[in-house]
C-alpha positions in Angstrom: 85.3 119.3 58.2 84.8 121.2 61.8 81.5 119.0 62.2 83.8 116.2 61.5 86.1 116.8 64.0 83.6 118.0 66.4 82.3 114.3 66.3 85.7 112.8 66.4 87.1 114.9 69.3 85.1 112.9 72.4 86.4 109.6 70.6 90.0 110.9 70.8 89.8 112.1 74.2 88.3 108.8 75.6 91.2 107.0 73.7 93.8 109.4 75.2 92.3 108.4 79.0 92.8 104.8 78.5 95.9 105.0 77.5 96.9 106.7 80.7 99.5 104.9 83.3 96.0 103.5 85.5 97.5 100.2 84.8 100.9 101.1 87.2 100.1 100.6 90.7 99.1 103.6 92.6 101.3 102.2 96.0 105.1 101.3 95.0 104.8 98.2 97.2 102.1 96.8 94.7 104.7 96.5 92.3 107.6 94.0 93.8 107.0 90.5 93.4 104.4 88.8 95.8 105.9 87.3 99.1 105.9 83.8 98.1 108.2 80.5 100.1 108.4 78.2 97.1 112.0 79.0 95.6 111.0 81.9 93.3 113.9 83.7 92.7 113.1 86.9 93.8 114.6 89.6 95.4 113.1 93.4 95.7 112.2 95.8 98.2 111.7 99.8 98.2 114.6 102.1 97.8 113.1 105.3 100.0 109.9 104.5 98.5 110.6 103.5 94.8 110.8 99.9 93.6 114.2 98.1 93.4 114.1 94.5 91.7 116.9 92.8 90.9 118.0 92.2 87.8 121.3 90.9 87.1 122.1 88.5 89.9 120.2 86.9 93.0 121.7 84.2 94.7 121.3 82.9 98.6 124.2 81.1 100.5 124.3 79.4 103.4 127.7 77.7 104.4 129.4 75.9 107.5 132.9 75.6 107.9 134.6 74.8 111.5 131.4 75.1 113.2 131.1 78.7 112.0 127.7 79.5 110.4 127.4 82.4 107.6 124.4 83.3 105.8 123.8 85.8 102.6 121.3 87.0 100.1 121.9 89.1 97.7 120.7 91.4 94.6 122.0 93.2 92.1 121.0 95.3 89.1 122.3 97.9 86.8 120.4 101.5 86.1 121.4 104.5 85.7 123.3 105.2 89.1 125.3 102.1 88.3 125.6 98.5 89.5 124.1 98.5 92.2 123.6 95.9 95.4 121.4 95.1 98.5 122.2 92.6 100.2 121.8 90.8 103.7 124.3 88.7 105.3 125.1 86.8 108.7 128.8 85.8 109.5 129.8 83.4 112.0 126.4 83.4 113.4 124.1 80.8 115.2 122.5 77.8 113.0 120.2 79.1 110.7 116.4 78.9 111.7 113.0 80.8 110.7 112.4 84.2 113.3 113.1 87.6 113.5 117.0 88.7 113.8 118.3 92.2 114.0 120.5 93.5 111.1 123.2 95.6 113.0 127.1 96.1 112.4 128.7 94.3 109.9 131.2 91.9 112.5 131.6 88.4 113.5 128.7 87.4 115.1 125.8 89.5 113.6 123.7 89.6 110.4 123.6 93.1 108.6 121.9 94.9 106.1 124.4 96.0 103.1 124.0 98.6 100.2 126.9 99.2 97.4 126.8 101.1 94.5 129.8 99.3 91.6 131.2 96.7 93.8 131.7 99.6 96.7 133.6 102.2 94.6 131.2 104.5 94.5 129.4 103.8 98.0 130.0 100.8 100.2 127.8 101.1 103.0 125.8 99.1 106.2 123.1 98.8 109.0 124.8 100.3 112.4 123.9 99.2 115.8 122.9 102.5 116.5 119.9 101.7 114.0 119.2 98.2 113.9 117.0 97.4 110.6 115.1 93.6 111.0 115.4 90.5 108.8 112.7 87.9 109.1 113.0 84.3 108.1 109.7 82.6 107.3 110.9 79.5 104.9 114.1 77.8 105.4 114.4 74.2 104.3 117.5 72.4 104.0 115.6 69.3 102.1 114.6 71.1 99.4 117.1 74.6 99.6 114.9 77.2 100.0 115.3 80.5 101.9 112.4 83.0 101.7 111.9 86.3 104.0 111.3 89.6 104.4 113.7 92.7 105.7 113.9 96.2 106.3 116.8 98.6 107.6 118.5 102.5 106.7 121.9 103.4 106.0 124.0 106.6 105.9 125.4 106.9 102.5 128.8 109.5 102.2 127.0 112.7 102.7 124.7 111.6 105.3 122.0 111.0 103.6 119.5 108.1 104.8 118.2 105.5 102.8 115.4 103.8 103.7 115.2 99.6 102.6 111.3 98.9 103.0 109.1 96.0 102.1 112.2 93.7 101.0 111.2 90.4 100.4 113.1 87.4 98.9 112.6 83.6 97.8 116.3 82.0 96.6 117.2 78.8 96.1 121.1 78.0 97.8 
């Protein structure tokens, strides 16, 4: 029996290595859906480092009304801190176009960078002039819907705290 299990032991321990989490990327980034233009219906980015993807809901908007321009994408999902939302909006702003615009303060006029944890009870927070984060548009088609991009800001949450949105990247339909 100990000759037996002497034999058997390297097979076991090669079987225990392959079984081990090599297959889970090694840089958190590697794991959120691939930057794509095409009307994927993504949304994800980095949450201080660890992957956020969302789950429950991800819609784009893009509406006129009186001249007045606003923009939004958004994504949700629900874990185990609770429903939770990033999401990136522009109200009353300029036409549309692809570039580079700066998420600041959430007023008339600007796009910002929003985080809120169920529907803002438990934290309702924003980009802040003070520390602009970036949104970049590389796809937007009005023929065929599509708004695609990449963005990146920091909040305070209620104790002061930073959170740091990296690496977001989305591809909605509106």
């Amino acid at each position: 029996m100990k000759k037996l299990l002497i034999t058997l032991l390297p097979f076991y321990l090669l079987t225990f290595n392959a079984c081990s989490n090599d297959d889970q990327p090694k840089n958190p980034v590697d794991s959120l859906p691939p930057i794509t233009q095409t009307g994927e219906n993504t949304f994800a980015c980095l949450i201080n480092g660890k992957p956020f993807f969302s789950s429950k809901d991800r819609r784009a908007s893009y509406t006129v009304a009186n001249g007045a321009y606003a923009f939004g994408v958004y994504g949700s999902r629900r874990d185990e801190i609770g429903l939770r939302t990033v999401s990136i909006q522009g109200i009353d702003v300029d036409p549309l176009k692809e570039g580079t615009y700066t998420l600041k303060s959430e007023i008339s006029g600007n796009f910002s960078g929003l985080y809120g944890i169920d529907g803002g009870l438990t934290l309702d927070t924003g980009t802040k002039d003070e520390n602009p984060g970036l949104l970049t548009i590389t796809c937007f088609d009005l023929e065929e819907f599509i708004v695609s991009g990449t963005f990146e800001f920091s909040v305070k949450d209620d104790e002061g705290n930073t959170l740091k949105f990296t690496d977001g990247r989305f591809d909605l339909k509106f």
